[in-house]
C-alpha positions as CSV (number, residue, x, y, z in Angstrom):
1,X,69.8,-37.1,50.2
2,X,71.7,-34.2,51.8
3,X,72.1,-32.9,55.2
4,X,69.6,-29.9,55.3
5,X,72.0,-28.2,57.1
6,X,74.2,-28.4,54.3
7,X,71.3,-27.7,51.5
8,X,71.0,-23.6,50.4
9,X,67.7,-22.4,51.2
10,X,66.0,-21.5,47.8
11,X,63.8,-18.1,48.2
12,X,65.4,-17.1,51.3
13,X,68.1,-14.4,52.4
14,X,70.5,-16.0,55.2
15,X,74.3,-15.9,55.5
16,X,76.0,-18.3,54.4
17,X,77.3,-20.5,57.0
18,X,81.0,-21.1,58.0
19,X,81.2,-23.8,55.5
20,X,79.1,-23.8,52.1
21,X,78.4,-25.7,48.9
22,X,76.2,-25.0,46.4
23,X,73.3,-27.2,45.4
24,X,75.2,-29.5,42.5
25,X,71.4,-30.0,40.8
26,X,71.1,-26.1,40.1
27,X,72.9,-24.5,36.8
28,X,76.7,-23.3,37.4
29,X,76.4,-19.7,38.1
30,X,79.3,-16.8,37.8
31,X,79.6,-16.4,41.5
32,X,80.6,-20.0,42.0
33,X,84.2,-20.3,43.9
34,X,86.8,-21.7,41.3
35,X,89.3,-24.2,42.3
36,X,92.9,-25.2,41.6
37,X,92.8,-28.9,41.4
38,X,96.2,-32.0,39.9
39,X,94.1,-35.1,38.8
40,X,96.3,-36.8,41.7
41,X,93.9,-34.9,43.7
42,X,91.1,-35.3,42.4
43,X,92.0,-38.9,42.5
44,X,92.4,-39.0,46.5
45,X,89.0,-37.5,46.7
46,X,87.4,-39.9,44.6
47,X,89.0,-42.7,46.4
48,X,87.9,-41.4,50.0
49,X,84.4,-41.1,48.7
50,X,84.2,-44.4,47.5
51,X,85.7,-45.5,51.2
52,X,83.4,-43.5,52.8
53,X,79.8,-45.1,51.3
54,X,81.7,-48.3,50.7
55,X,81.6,-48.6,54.3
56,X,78.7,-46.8,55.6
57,X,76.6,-49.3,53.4
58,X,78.6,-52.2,54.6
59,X,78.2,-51.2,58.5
60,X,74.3,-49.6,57.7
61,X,75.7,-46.8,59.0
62,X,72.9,-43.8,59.3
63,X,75.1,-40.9,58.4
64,X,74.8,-39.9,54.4
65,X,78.2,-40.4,52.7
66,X,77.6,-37.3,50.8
67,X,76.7,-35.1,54.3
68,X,79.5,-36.6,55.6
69,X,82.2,-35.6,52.9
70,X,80.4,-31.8,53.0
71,X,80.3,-31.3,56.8
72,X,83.7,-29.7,58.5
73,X,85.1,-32.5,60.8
74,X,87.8,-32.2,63.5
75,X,89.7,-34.8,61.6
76,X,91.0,-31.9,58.8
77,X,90.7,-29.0,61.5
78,X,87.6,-27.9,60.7
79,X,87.7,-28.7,56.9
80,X,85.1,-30.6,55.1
81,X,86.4,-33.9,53.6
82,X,85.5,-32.6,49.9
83,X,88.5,-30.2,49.7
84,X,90.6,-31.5,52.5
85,X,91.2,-34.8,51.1
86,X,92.8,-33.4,47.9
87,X,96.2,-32.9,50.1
88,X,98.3,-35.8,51.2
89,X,98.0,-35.7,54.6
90,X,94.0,-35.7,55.2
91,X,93.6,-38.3,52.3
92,X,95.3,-40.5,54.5
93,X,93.5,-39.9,57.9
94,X,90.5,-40.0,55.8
95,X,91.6,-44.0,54.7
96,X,92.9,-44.7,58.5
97,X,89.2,-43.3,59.8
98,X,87.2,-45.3,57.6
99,X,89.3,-48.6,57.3
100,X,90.0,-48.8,60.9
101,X,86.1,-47.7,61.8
102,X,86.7,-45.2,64.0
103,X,83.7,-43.9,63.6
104,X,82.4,-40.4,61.5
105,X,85.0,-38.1,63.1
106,X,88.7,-38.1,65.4
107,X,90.9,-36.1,67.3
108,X,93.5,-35.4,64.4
109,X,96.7,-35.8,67.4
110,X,96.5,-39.2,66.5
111,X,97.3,-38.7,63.0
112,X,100.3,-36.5,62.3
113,X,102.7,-39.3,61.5
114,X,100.9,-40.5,58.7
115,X,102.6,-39.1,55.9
116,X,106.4,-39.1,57.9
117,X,105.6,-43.3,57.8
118,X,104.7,-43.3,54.1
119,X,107.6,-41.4,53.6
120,X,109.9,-43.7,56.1
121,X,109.2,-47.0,54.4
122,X,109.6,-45.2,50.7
123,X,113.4,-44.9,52.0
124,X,114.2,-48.1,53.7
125,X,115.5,-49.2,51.0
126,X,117.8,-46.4,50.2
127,X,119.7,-45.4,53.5
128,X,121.4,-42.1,53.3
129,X,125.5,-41.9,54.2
130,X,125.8,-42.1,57.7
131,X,122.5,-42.4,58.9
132,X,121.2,-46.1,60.0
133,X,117.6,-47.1,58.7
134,X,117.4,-48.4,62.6
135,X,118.1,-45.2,63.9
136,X,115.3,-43.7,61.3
137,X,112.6,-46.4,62.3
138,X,113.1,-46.0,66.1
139,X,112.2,-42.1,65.9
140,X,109.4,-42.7,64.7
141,X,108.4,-44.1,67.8
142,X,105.8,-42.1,69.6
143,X,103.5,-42.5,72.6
144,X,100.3,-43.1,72.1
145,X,97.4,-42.9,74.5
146,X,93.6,-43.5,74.1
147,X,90.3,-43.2,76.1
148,X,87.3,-45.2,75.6
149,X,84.0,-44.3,77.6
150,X,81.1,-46.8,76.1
151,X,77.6,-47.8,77.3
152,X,75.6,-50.7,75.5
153,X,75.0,-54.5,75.7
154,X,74.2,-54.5,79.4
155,X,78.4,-52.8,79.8
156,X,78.9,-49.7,80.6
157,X,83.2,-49.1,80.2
158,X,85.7,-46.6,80.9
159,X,89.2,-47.2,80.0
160,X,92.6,-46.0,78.9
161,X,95.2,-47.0,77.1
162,X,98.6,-46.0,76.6
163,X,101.4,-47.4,74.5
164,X,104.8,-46.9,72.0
165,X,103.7,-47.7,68.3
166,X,105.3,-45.8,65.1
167,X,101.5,-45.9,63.3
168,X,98.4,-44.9,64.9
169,X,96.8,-48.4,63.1
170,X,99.1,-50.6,65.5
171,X,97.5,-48.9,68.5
172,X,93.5,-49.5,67.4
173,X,94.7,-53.1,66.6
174,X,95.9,-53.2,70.4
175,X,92.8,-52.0,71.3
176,X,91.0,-54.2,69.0
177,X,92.7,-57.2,70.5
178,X,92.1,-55.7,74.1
179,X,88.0,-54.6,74.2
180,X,86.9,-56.5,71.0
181,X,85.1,-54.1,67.8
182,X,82.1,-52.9,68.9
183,X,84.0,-49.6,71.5
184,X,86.4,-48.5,68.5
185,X,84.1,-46.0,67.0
186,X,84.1,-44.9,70.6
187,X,88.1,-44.7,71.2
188,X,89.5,-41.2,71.2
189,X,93.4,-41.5,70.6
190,X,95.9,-39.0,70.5
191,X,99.8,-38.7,70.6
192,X,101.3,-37.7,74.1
193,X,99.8,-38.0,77.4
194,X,97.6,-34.9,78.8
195,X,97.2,-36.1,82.8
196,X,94.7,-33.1,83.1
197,X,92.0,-35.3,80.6
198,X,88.8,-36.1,83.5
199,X,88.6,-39.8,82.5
200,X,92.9,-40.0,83.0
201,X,92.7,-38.5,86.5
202,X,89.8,-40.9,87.0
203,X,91.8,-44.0,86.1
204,X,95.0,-43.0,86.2
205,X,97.1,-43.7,89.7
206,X,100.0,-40.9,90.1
207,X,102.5,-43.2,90.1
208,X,101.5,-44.7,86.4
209,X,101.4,-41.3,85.8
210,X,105.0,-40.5,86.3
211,X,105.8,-43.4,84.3
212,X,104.0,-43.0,81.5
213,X,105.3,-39.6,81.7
214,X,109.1,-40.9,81.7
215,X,108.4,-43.4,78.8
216,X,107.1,-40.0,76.6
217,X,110.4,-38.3,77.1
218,X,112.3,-41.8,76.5
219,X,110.0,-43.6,73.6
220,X,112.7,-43.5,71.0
221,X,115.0,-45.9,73.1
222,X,114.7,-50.0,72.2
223,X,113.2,-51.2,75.4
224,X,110.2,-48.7,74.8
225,X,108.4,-50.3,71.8
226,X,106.9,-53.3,74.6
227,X,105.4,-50.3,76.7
228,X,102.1,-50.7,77.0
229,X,99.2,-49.7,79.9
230,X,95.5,-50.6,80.2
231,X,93.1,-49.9,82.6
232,X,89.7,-50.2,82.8
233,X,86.3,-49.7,85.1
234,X,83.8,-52.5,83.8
235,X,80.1,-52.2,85.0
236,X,78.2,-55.8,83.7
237,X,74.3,-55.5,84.3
């Protein structure tokens, strides 16, 4: 059943909101926005809607698979999933969000070097004259850092993570590892480090700070790809 939200009032004059669909069980109509779509598109959105009710049956998950593919999310910059998912890029945030669990929505910092990682390992096999496949891998390195405030199970946590990874996935695994599954649909993760975030000038000493800072500027060298920072404020009831 759709979102009401998302459902056109029948009998009723009200603008349209920001983001509309028509009702797919009425008749097509002449005013119905047209769209230029490659079957290579229409076969991304296929496979993110199958992703997406695959797993919101598996994890019982309230949230309608069909709301959720209509409604704008933060993860395509306001876009909803139906049309956003026909370009490259969104399809695969849309995969990472909903194989990794990361809940119904994300920051899309976290994402950008999706399709320059797709790209990367298309090439390794074919380095280019004069250019090292080493040197292409390492800048890809980036700095990750993520935030996790969670309440449940008698635990109420606040933490935050910071680390060198080329793919967002290695990250959430770290974090997997690190405060088990049940807080990822909680983790907000994004590329850089802001120190200005509330919960990093909570946890976050000045002098980690300034490091953390230092390994940003320096995360394509070698040594970098072991950095890594947790910490955490653990309440047990």
């Amino acid at each position: 059943m759709l979102d009401p939200a998302l459902q056109r009032p029948k009998g009723a004059a009200m603008p349209k909101p920001a983001v509309f669909f028509d009702d797919p069980l009425e008749p097509d109509s002449p005013d119905d926005r047209g769209l230029i779509v490659t079957r290579r598109g229409l076969c991304r959105l296929v496979t993110v809607a199958a992703e997406v009710g695959a797993r919101f049956q598996r994890e019982a998950e309230r949230t309608d698979p069909v709301a959720w593919m209509l409604a704008p999310r933060r993860l395509f910059g306001g876009a909803a999933a139906v049309e956003a998912c026909l370009r490259h890029e969104h399809f695969y945030r849309a995969l990472v969000l909903h194989g990794l669990s990361l809940g119904v929505d994300a920051d899309p910092g976290g994402f950008p070097v999706l399709a320059q990682a797709q790209d990367g390992r298309r090439e390794l096999g074919r380095p280019r004259r004069g250019r090292s496949t080493r040197r292409r891998s390492q800048a890809q390195l980036q700095l990750y850092t993520a935030t996790i405030v969670f309440a449940g199970g008698g635990v109420m946590l606040q933490a935050f993570h910071a680390s060198v990874a080329v793919h967002p996935a290695e990250v959430i695994e770290r974090l997997r590892r690190r405060f088990g599954d049940d807080v990822l649909e909680h983790v907000d993760m994004r590329v850089g480090f802001d120190p200005a975030m509330p919960i990093v000038v909570a946890l976050v000493p000045e002098g980690v700070a300034r490091m953390i800072r230092e390994v940003e500027a320096a995360c394509s060298e070698p040594g970098a790809r072991s950095f890594a920072v947790d910490i955490e404020q653990r309440l047990e009831a």
